[in-house]
C-alpha positions as CSV (number, residue, x, y, z in Angstrom):
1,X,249.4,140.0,-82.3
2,X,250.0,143.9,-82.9
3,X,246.3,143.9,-84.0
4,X,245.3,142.2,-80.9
5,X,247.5,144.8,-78.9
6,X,245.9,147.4,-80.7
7,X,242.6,146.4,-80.3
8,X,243.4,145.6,-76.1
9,X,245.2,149.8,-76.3
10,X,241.7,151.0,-78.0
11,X,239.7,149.1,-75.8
12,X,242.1,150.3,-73.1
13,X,241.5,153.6,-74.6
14,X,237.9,153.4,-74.7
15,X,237.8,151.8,-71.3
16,X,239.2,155.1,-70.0
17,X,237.4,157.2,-71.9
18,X,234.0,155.5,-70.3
19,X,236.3,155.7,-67.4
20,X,236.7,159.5,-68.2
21,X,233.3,159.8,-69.0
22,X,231.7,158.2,-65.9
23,X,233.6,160.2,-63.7
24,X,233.4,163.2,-65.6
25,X,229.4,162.8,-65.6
26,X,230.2,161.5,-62.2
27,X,231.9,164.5,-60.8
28,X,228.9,166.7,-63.3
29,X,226.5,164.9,-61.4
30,X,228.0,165.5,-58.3
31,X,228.7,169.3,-59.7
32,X,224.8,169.8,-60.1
33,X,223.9,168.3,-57.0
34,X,226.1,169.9,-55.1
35,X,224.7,173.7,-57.1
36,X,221.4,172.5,-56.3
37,X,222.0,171.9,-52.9
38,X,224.0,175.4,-52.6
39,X,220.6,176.7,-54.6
40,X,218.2,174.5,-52.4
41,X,220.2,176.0,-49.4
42,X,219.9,179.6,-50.4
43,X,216.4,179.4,-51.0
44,X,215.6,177.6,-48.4
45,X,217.7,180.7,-46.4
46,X,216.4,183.2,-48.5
47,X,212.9,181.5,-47.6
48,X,213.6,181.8,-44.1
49,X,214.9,185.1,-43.7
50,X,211.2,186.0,-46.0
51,X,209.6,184.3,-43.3
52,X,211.5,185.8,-40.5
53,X,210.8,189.4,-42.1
54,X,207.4,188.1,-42.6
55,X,206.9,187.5,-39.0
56,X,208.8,190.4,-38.0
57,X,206.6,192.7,-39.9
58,X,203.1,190.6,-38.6
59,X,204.5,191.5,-34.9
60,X,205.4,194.9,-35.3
61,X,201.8,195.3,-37.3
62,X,200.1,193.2,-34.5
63,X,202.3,195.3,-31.7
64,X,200.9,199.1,-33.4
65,X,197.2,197.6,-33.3
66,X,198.0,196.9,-29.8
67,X,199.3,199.8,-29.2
68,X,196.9,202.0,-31.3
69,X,193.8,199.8,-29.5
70,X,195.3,200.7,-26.0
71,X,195.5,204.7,-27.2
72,X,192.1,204.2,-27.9
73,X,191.0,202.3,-24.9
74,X,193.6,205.4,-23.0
75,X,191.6,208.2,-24.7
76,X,188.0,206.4,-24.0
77,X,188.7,206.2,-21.0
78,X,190.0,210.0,-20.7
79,X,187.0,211.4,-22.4
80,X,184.8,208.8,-20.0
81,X,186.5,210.1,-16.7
82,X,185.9,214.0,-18.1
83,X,182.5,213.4,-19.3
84,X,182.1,212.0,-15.3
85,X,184.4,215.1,-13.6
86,X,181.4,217.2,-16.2
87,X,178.3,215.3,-14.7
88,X,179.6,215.6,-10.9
89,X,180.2,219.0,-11.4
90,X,176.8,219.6,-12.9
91,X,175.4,217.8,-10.2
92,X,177.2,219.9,-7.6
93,X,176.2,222.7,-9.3
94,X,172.7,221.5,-9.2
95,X,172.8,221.1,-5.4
96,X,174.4,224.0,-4.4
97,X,171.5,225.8,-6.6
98,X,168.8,224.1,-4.7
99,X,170.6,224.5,-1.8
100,X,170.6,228.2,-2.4
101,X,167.1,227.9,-3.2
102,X,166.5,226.2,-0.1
103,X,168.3,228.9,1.8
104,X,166.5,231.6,0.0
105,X,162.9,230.1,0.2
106,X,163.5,229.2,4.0
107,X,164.9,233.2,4.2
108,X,161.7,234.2,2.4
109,X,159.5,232.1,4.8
110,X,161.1,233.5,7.7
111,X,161.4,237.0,6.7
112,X,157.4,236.5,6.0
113,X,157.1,235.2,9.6
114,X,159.0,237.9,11.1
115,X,156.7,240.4,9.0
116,X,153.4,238.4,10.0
117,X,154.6,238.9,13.8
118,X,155.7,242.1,13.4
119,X,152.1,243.0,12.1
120,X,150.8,241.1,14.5
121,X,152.7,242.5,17.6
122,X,151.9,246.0,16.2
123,X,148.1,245.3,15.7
124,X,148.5,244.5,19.0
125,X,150.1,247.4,20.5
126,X,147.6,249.4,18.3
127,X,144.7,247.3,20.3
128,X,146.4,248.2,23.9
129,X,147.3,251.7,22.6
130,X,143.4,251.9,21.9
131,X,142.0,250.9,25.1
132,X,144.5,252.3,27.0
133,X,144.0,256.1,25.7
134,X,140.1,255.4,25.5
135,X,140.3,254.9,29.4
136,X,141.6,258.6,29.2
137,X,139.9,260.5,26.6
138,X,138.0,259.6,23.7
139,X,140.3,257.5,21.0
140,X,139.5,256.2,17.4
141,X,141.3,254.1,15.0
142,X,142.0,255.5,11.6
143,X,143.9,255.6,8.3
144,X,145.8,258.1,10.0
145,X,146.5,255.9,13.3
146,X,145.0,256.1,16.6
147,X,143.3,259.6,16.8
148,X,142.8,261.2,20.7
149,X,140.2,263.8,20.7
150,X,140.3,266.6,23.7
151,X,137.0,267.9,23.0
152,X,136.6,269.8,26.4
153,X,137.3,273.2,27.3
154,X,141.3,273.4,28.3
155,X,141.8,276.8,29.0
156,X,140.4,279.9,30.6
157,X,139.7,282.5,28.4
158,X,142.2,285.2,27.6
159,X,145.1,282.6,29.6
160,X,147.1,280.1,28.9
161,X,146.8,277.5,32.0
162,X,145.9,274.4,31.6
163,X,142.6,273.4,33.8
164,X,143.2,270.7,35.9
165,X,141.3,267.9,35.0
166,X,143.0,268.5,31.4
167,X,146.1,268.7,33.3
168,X,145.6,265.3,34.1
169,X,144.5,263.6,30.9
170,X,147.3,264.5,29.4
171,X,149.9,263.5,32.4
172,X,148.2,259.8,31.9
173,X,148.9,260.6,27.8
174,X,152.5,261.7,28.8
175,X,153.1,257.9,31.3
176,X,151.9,255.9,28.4
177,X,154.2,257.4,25.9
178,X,156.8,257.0,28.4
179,X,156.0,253.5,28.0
180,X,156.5,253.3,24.7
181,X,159.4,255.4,23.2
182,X,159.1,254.4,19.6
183,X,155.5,256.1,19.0
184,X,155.3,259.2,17.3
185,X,152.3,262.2,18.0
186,X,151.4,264.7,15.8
187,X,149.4,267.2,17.5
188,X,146.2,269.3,16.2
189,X,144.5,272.2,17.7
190,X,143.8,275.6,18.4
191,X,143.0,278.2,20.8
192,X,140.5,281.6,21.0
């Protein structure tokens, strides 16, 4: 009977130790899973937080193009609106230079009409100045101008009175003149 106590304690003994040794392992079991859950955990965290910096670094590298592409676009468009300001004022400048041209040509063109009527009006006072003083005494056109010759006799000899009929030539001389205020005589001649 002792033996078969004995033998009931060991297997009691051993029962607990497999008892032991279960829950031990057990417990072990449930030690490791429970680390590699706390590991699974922290890397799946440490995963995320990657990803989240990951994805925080994509935007703000996605929100610099952006912002480096809209500089761009920005300065484009500067250099575009300054490259237009350049070609209006060219063209400006352009038109205010044919304008000028314009003015000056149209200037020139009417300065050479004035001149052409001027000419004209004063070959035409020349023609009435001719005909008029040939009416009176002989008249010639020349380099010179318009040339009246007195050729007759004007005075007396040894006196200095006019004859008559020279008297009147030159008070028909003296009414045209009048007429004509501008014209300038030089006069020629000589006496005995």
């Amino acid at each position: 009977r002792s033996l078969t106590v004995e033998r009931k304690e060991e297997e009691r003994i051993a029962a607990e130790k497999a008892a032991a040794a279960a829950k031990a392992k057990a417990e072990a079991k449930a030690k490791a899973a429970a680390e590699a859950a706390a590991v699974r955990q922290r890397t799946e965290a440490e995963a995320a937080a990657a990803k989240q910096r990951t994805e925080a670094e994509a935007r703000r590298q996605a929100e610099l193009a952006a912002a480096r592409e809209a500089q761009l676009r920005a300065e484009a468009a500067a250099r575009e609106a300054e490259a237009a300001r350049q070609e209006a004022q060219l063209r400006a400048e352009a038109a205010a230079r044919d304008a000028a041209a314009r003015e000056a040509q149209l200037q020139t063109e009417q300065a050479r009409a004035e001149t052409e009527r001027a000419r004209k009006a004063a070959e035409a006072l020349r023609a009435q100045l001719l005909e008029q003083f040939n009416r009176i005494m002989e008249t010639r056109d020349s380099a010179r101008g318009l040339v009246v010759t007195m050729a007759d006799v004007l005075f007396d000899t040894g006196k200095y009175d006019l004859r008559p009929p020279t008297r009147e030539a030159l008070a028909r001389l003296s009414e045209i003149a009048l007429a004509h205020p501008g014209l300038r005589f030089d006069v020629e001649g000589h006496t005995d």
